[in-house]
C-alpha positions in Angstrom: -31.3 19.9 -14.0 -32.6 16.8 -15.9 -31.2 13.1 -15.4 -30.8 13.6 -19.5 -28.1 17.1 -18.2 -26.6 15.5 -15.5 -25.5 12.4 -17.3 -24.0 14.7 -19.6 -22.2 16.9 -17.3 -21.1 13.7 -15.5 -19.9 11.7 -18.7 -17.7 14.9 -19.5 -16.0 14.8 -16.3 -14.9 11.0 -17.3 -13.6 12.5 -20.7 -12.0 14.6 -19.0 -10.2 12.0 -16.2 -9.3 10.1 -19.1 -7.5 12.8 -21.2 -5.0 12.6 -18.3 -3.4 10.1 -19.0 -2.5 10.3 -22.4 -0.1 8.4 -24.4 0.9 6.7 -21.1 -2.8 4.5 -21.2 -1.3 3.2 -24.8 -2.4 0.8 -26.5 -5.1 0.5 -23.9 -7.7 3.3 -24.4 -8.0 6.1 -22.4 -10.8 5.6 -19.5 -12.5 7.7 -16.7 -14.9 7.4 -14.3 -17.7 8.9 -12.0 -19.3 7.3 -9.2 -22.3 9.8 -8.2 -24.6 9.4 -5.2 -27.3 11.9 -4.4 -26.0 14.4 -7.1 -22.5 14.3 -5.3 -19.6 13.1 -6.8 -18.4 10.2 -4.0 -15.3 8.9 -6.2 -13.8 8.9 -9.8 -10.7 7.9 -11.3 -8.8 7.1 -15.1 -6.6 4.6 -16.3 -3.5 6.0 -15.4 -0.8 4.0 -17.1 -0.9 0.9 -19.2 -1.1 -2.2 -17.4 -2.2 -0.2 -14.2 -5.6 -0.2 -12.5 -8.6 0.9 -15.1 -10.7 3.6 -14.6 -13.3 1.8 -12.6 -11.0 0.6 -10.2 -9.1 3.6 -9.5 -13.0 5.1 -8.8 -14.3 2.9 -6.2 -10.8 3.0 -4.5 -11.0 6.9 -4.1 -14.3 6.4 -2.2 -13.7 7.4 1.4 -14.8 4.8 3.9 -18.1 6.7 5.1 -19.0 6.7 1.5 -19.1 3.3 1.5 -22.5 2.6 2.1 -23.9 4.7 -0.7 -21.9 2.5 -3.5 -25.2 0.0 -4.0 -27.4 3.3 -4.7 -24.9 5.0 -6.7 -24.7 5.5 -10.4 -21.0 4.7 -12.0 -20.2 6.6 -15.2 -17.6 5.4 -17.5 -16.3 6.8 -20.9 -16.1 3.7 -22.4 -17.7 -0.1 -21.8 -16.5 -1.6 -19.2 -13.9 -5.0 -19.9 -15.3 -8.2 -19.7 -12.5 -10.1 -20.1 -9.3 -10.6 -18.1 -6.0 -9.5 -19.8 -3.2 -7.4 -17.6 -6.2 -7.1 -15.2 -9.4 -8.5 -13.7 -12.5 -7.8 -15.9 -14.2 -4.6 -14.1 -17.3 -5.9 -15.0 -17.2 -8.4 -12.6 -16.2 -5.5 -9.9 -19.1 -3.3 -10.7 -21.5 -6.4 -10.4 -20.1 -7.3 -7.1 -20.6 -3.6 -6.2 -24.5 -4.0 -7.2 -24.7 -0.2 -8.7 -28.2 0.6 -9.4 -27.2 2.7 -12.6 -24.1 2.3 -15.0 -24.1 4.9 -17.5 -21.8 4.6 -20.5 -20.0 6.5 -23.1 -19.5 4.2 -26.0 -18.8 0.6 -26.6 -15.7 -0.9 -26.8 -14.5 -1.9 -30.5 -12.2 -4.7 -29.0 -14.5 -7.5 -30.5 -13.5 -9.5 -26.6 -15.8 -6.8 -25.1 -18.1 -5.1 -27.5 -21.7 -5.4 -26.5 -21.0 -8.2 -24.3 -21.0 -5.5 -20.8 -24.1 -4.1 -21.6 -25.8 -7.2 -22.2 -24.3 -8.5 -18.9 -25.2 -6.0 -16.8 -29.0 -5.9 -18.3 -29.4 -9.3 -17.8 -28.7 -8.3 -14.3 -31.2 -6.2 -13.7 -29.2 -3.2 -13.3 -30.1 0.3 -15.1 -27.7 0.9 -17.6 -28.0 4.0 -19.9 -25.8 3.9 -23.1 -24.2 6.4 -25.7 -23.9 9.7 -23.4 -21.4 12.0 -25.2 -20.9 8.6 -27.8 -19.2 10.8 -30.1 -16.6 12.4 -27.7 -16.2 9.8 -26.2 -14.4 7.9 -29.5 -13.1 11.1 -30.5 -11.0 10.6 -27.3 -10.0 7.1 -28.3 -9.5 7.5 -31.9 -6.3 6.1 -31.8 -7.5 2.9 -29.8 -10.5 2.8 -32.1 -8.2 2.5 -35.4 -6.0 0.1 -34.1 -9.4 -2.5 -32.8 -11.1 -1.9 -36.0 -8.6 -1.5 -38.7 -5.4 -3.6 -37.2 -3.2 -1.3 -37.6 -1.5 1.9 -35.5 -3.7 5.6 -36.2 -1.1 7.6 -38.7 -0.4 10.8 -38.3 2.2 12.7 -41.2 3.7 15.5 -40.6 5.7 18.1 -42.4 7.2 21.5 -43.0 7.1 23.1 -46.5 8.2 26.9 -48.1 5.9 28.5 -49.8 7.1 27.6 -52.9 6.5 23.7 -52.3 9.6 22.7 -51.2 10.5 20.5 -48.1 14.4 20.4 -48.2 17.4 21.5 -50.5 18.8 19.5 -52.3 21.9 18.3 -50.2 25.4 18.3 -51.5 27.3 14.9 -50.3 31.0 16.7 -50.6 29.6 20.6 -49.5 29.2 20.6 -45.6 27.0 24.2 -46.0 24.5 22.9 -48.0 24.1 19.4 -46.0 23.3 21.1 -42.8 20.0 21.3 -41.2 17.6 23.5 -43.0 15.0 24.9 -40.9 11.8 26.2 -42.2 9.5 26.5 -39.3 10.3 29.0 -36.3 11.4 28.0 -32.9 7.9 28.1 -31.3 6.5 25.8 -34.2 9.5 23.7 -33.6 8.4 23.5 -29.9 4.9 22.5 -31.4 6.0 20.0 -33.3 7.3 18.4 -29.7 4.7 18.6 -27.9 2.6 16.6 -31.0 5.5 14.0 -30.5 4.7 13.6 -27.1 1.0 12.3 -27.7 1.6 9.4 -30.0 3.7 6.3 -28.8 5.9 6.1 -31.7 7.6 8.3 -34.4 8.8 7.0 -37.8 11.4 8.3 -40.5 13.7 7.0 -43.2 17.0 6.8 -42.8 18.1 9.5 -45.5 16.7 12.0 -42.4 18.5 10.7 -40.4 21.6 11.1 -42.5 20.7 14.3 -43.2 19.6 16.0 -40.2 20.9 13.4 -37.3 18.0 14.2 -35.6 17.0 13.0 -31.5 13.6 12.2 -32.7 12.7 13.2 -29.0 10.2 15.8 -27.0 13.0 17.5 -25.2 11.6 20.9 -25.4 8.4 19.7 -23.6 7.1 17.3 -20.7 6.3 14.1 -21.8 7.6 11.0 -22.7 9.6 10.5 -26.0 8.5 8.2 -28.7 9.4 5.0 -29.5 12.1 6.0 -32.9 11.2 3.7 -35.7 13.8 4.1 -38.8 13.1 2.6 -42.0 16.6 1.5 -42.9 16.3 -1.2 -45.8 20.0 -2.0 -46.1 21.5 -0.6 -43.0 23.2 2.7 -44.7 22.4 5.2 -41.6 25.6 6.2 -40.3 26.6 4.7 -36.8 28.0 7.6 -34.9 24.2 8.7 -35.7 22.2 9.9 -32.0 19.6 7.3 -32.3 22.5 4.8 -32.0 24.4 6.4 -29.4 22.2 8.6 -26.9 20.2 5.2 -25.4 16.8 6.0 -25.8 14.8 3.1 -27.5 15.1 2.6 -31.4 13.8 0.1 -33.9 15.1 -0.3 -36.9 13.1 -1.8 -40.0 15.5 -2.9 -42.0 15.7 -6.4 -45.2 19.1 -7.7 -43.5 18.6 -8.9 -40.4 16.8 -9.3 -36.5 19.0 -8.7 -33.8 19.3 -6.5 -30.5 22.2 -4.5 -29.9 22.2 -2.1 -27.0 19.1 0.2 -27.4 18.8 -0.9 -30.8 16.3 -3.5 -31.9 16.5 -4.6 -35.9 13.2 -6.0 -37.5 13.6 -8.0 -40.6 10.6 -7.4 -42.9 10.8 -9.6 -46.5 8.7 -6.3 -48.3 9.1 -3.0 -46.8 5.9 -1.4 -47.6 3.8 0.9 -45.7 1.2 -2.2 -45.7 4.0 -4.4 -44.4 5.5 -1.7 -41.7 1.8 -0.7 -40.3 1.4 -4.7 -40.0 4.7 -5.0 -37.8 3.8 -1.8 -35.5 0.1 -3.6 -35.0 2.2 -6.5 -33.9 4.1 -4.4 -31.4 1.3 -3.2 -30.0 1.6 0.6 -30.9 -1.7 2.1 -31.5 -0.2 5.4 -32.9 2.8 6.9 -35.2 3.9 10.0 -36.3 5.5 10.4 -39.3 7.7 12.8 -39.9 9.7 12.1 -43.3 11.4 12.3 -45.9 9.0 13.1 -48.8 9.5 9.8 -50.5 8.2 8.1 -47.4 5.3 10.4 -46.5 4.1 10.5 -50.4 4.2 6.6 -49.9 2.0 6.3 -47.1 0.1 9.2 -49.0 -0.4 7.0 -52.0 -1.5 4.3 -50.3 -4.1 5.8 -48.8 -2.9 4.5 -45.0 -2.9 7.6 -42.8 -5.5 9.3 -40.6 -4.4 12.7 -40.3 -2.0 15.0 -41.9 -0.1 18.2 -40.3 1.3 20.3 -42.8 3.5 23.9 -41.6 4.3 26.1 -44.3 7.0 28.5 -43.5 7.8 31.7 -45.3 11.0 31.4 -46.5 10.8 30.1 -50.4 13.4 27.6 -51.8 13.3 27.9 -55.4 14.4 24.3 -56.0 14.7 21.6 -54.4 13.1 18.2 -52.5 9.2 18.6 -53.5 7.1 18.5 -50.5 4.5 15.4 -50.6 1.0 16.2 -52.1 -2.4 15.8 -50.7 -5.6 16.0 -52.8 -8.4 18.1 -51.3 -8.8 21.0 -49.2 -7.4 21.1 -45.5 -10.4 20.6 -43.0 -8.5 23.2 -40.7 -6.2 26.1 -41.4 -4.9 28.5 -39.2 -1.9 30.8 -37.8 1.0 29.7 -35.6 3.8 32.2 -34.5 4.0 33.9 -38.0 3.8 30.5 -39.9 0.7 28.3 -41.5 -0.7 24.8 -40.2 -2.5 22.8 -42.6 -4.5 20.2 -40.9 -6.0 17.5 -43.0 -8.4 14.8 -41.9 -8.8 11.6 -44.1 
């Protein structure tokens, strides 16, 4: 095998650490690492949780103590640049420098304009080997999400809907007919189930408050492992109903709303002058939330459609048919994947 192979086959092991930790790394990136002595594998580790030990870290800690010695005439691998900057953590930089590696081969840089280039240079200027750009494109593939919020300042946006063949994405609902405001499902159970486990990748999940008034919906992933999104309602002048579950079942909820700021219980309100999809993507970058999945209504997803801020679009098309109804929200172009889930159709659209 050449050195050219074995990077490779090393650098996928780090994307594959990282993958690991998921949504739990956010807003940090997701990070592995290899440390390889003699074609052995002596230590690795990812960045488990936010705030927690990075990747490099978690590496040299996993070396057992008779591996010790090797560390100077090792090669690290790591998925992405290593920090050279302190923030919830010391820079790792400094720790693979006070390890003296002989090699450091890296993914990809890092976007966050505190780090990017700066580690490479650094460790060049030290004399040590560094290969760069092993697996570059998988490797920000992986951190996608962490990539658009460095680079464009905003959360990555994901929309997400169902639709009947016929184009619709609800009934219309009839305020004073209790049969006709109930939940109308066009997906299947299993694509329902899907739909969670999507939920459970991105940190937060947004909706106006007509779903909510609608549906009443938890907004959760309880039909999978993983941790639930942060709920953010778009709720200009306060009209969602109170005895509504995100109010009363505890789990964290943000409302964006024109009347006021205030916390009350699990409920935080954020006053916002404009409520715009410009306006709302600025006050999630604020938050820190590096990902959102939209899920409705159709005058919210068109919005965000309109104004060209979204990344990816999830479309399931069911195969009941409607006849009339709320039009489902329209996206120019063809879908860059299309396939078959339990008996009903994905549409997957990449911007």
């Amino acid at each position: 095998m050449t050195l050219e192979e074995k990077d490779q086959l090393y650098m996928q092991r780090c994307i594959d650490l990282a993958a690991l930790a998921g949504v739990n790394a956010s807003p940090n990136p997701m990070v592995g690492s290899v440390i390889v002595y003699n074609n052995e594998i002596i230590g690795e580790g990812y960045h488990q949780y936010f705030g927690g030990p990075h990747a490099e870290v978690n590496a040299l800690n996993s070396i057992t103590e008779q591996d010790q010695i090797h560390i100077s005439k090792s090669t690290i691998y790591v998925s992405l640049e290593p920090c050279s900057h302190t923030g919830k953590t010391p820079p790792c930089l400094d720790l693979i420098l006070k390890n003296k590696f002989k090699r450091v081969v890296i993914g990809c840089k890092d976007p966050n304009p505190l780090v990017s280039g700066r580690s490479i240079d650094k460790l060049k200027e030290a004399k040590i080997d560094v290969t760069f750009g092993v697996k570059e494109k998988e490797c920000i593939q992986l951190n996608k999400r962490f990539f658009t919020y460095q680079i464009k300042k905003r959360p990555y946006v994901i929309l997400k809907w169902a639709q009947t063949k016929d184009g619709f994405i609800d009934k219309n609902r009839d305020e004073d007919n209790q049969e006709e405001r109930k939940v109308n499902w066009i997906s299947n159970p299993d694509t329902q189930s899907l739909v969670h486990y999507w939920r459970s990748k991105e940190q937060a999940i947004l909706v106006g408050w007509k779903t909510i008034e609608h549906d009443n919906p938890s907004l959760t992933v309880r039909e999978v492992k993983g941790l639930n999104p942060l709920r953010i309602i778009i709720d200009s002048n306060l009209n969602m109903p109170k005895e509504s579950k995100v109010f009363t079942d505890g789990d964290k909820t943000i409302i964006i709303n024109k009347i006021k700021n205030e916390e009350i219980g699990n409920v935080s309100f954020i006053k916002l002058s404009q409520i715009t999809s410009q306006s709302i993507l600025n006050c999630l970058y604020e938050l820190e939330i590096s990902s959102v999945f939209i899920e409705g209504g159709s005058g919210t997803l068109q919005h965000f459609i309109l104004d060209g801020l979204w990344d990816e679009a999830r479309i399931i098309q069911g195969n009941m048919k409607f006849e009339d109804g709320i039009k489902a929200p329209k996206i120019n172009g063809i879908p860059s994947k299309t396939y078959s889930f339990s008996n009903n159709q994905l549409f997957h659209y990449f911007k």
